[in-house]
LUMSEZA-22884 format. One record per residue (C-alpha): residue in three letters; x, y, z. Coordinates in steps of 0.25 Angstrom, whole numbers, plus 5000, padded with zeros to 4 digits. Last residue first. Layout:
! residues N
ALAXYZ...
! end
This chain:
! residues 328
UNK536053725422UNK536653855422UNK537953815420UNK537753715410UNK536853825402UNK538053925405UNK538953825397UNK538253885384UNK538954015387UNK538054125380UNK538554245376UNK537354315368UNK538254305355UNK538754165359UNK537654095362UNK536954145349UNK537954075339UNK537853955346UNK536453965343UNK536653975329UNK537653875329UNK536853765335UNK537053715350UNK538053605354UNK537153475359UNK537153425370UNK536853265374UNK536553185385UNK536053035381UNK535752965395UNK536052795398UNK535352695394UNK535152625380UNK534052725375UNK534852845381UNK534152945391UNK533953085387UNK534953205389UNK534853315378UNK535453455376UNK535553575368UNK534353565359UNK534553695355UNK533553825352UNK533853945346UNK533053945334UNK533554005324UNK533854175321UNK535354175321UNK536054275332UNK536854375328UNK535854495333UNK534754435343UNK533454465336UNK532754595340UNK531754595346UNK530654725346UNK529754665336UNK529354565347UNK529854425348UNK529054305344UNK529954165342UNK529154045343UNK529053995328UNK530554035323UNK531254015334UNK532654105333UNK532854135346UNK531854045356UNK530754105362UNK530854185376UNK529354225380UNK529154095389UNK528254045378UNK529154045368UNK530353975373UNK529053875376UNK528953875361UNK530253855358UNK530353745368UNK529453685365UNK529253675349UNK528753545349UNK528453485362UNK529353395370UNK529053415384UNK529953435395UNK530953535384UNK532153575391UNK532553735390UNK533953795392UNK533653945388UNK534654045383UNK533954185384UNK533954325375UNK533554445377UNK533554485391UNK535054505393UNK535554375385UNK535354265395UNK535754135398UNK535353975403UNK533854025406UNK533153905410UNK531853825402UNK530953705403UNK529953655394UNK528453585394UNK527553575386UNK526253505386UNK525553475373UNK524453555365UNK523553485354UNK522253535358UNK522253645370UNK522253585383UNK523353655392UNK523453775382UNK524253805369UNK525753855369UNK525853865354UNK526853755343UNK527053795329UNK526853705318UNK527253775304UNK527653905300UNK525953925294UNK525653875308UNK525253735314UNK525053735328UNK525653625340UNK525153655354UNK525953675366UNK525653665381UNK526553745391UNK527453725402UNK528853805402UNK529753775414UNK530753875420UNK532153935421UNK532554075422UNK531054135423UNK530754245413UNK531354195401UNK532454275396UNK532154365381UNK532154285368UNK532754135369UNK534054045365UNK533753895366UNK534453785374UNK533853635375UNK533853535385UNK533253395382UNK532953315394UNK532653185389UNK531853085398UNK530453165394UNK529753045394UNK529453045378UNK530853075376UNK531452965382UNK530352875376UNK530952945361UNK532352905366UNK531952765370UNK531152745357UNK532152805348UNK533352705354UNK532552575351UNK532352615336UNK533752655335UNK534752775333UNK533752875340UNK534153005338UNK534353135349UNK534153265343UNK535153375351UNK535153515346UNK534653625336UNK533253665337UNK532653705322UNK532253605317UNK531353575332UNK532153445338UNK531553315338UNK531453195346UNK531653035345UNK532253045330UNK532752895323UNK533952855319UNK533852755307UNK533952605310UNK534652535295UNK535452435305UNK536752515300UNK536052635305UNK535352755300UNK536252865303UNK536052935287UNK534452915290UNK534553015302UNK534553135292UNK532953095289UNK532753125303UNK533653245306UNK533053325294UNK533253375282UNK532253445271UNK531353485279UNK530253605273UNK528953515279UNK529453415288UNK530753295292UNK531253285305UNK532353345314UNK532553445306UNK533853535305UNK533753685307UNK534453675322UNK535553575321UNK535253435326UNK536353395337UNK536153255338UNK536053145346UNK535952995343UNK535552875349UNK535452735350UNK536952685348UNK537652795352UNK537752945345UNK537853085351UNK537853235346UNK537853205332UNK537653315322UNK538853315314UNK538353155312UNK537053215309UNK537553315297UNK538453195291UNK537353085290UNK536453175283UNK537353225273UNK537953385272UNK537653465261UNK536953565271UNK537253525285UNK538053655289UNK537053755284UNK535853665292UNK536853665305UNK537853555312UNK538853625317UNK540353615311UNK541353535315UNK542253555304UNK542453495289UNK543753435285UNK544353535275UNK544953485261UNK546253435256UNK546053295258UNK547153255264UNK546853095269UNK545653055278UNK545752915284UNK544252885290UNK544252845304UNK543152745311UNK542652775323UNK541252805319UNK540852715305UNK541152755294UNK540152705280UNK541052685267UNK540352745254UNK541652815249UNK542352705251UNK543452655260UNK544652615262UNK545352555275UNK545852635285UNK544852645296UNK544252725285UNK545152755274UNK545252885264UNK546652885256UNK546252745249UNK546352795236UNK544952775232UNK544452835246UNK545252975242UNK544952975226UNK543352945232UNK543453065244UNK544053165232UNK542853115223UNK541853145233UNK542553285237UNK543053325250UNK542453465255UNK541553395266UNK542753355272UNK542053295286UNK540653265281UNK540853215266UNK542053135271UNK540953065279UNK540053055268UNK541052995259UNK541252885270UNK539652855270UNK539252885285UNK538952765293UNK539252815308UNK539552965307UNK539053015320UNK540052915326UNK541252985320UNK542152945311UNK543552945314UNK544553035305UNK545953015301UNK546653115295UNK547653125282UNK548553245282UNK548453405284UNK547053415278
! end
């Protein structure tokens, strides 16, 4: 560093110990260089001394002399980036939005959302570091697949979860996500109605298309349009989920004989296909955008920048993300 810098902190990072702070934006500084610097009065916040154990709060501004190491960047959110990284930390770098009754987030595909077999972190046990100064833990009111990145809105009170989840439950959130297919559907834009039943397989539960009637099996319904094309191989679709079955969307990607790249229960090609050279093989599917009513009035609307990986394949096949607002 050039000289000493003042730094404010951000509202995703409401209540974080001061040494974790430090750990999050000069991830190469050590503890005992942190304690020399807090003991002599060379780190402030709102100039005043602190501790080590000191919670900031949003707005106010840390006093960070020379210390010779790198203030980290603005990376994306991803499981190699969150390794070694505490809970509070790897959400506030995910934050989309935040008020008084909710937050967004940008969950990063490979993350859980809840706890399972083989899970070793997940969203919902992260959510204790936000817990509030009242003791109130954010609470979940929908889920995304682990491995569909995007927004996940969160509940910061009791009242506020059970206006989001009844929002949900009505179908008054329209949730647009982008995923990346095999082939080019046959019609441009359509609607996929089907029922769906839940089976258990030695890869764990995989949902069928089952018929109007047959135990177990729910109504589904999703709709689709073709945003851009690669030749015939391979298709960027807009899709809105109506319903909110598990799996949906990647089965109904399916169904229409375009599944999603990278899906690892849904994805049948024949011998003669060949993977897309450069391109990661996961699940290319995004929560991209969501717009729900708010618990105290109003609308949340928020989008949500796409993964690396999928990053990565719009720019080999060319893709102009604003051709999906163009398009629209």
């Amino acid at each position: 560093m050039a000289g000493v810098e003042q730094i404010k902190v951000e509202a995703g990072e409401a209540g974080m110990r001061l040494d974790r702070w430090f750990k999050t934006h000069f991830p190469g500084l050590g503890f005992g260089q942190l304690q020399k610097l807090l003991r002599s009065g060379q780190v402030r916040v709102d100039g005043g001394r602190v501790k080590a154990d000191t919670r900031v709060e949003p707005g106010q501004v840390v006093r960070v002399p020379p210390l010779g190491v790198d203030r980290k960047g603005d990376q994306p959110v991803t499981a190699k980036t969150m390794r070694g990284q505490d809970d509070g930390a790897v959400l506030s770098k995910m934050l989309l939005h935040e008020d008084p009754a909710v937050f967004v987030f940008n969950k990063p595909a490979g993350l859980a959302v809840q706890g399972g077999s083989g899970v070793t972190r997940h969203v919902d046990d992260m959510l204790e570091a936000f817990r509030s100064k009242k003791g109130e833990k954010p609470r979940l009111v929908h889920r995304l697949d682990r491995d569909t990145s995007g927004v996940l809105v969160v509940a910061r009170t009791r009242l506020a979860a059970m206006k989001l989840a009844e929002a949900f439950r009505g179908r008054d959130a329209k949730k647009t996500y982008w995923a990346l297919v095999k082939g080019v559907p046959k019609k441009r834009e359509d609607k996929i109605s089907t029922w769906l039943v839940k089976e258990q397989t030695i890869d764990g539960d995989r949902m069928r298309v089952a018929r109007h009637g047959e135990d177990g099996a729910d109504h589904a319904v999703s709709y689709y349009r073709i945003v851009d094309q690669a030749g015939q191989t391979l298709s960027w679709l807009e899709m809105e989920p109506h319903t909110g079955r598990t799996h949906q969307l990647r089965v109904h990607a399916a169904h229409i004989g375009c599944p999603i790249i990278g899906d690892p229960k849904y994805f049948e090609a024949d011998q003669n296909w060949d993977f897309p050279g450069g391109m990661q093989n996961r699940l290319h599917l995004h929560a991209r955008r969501i717009v729900i009513p708010h618990p105290n009035g109003g609308v949340i609307d928020v989008t949500a920048p796409m993964p690396p990986h999928m990053r990565q394949s719009w720019n080999l096949l060319g893709f102009d993300e604003a051709t999906a607002e163009e398009n629209a």
